[in-house]
N, C-alpha and C positions, 0 to 999 in steps of 0.2 A: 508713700509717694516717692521718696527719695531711692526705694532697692528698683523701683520703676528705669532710671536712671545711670541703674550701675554697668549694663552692657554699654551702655555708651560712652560710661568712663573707660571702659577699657576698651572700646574702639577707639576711644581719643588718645590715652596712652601710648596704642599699639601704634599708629599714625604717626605719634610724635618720633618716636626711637625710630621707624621706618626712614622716616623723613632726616632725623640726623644722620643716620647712617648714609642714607643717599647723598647728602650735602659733603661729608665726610669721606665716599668712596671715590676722588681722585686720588685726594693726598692718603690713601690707604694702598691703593693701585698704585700709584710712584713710588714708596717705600718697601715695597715687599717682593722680592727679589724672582718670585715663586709664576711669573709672568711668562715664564720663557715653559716653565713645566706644563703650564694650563697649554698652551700652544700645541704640544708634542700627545695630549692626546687625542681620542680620536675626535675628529666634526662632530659626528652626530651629537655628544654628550657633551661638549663645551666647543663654542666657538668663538675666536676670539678677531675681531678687526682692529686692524691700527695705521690708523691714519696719524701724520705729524703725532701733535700731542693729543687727541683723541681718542681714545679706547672705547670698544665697544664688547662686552663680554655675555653674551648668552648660553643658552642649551634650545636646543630645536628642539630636545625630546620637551622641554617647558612650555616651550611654542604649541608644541601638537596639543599637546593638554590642553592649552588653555584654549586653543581651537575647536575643540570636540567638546568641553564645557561650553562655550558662546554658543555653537550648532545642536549642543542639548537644551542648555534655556531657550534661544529659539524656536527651537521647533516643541517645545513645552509648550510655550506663549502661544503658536500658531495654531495648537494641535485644540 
């Protein structure tokens, strides 16, 4: 019953570190000097907003993925 169990351990694990890590990524972003290089390349592959103390850091290329996954389980679901 308990190896029943064990993907879920390590969904909870992976979750937990995730979740540190996001709690932990201002004061990781304020310290690392490396802010100004992520800037200089191109859009498409990192994109960075900064408002006041705000930072917003994505990839569109991340975005489009994860878009064409939602519009493939959709149309999975619908189909």
């Amino acid at each position: 019953m308990l190896e029943a169990y064990r993907p879920f351990t390590l969904l909870g694990l992976a979750l937990i570190i995730v979740g540190i890590v996001l709690v932990m990524l201002p004061t990781i972003v304020r310290h690392v000097p490396t802010l100004e290089k992520l800037e200089r390349l191109p859009p498409i592959l990192v994109y960075v907003y900064r408002h006041d103390n705000f930072y917003l850091i994505t990839s569109p290329i991340l975005i489009l993925v994860g878009l064409a996954y939602f519009a493939y389980l959709l149309w999975k679901l619908l189909r």
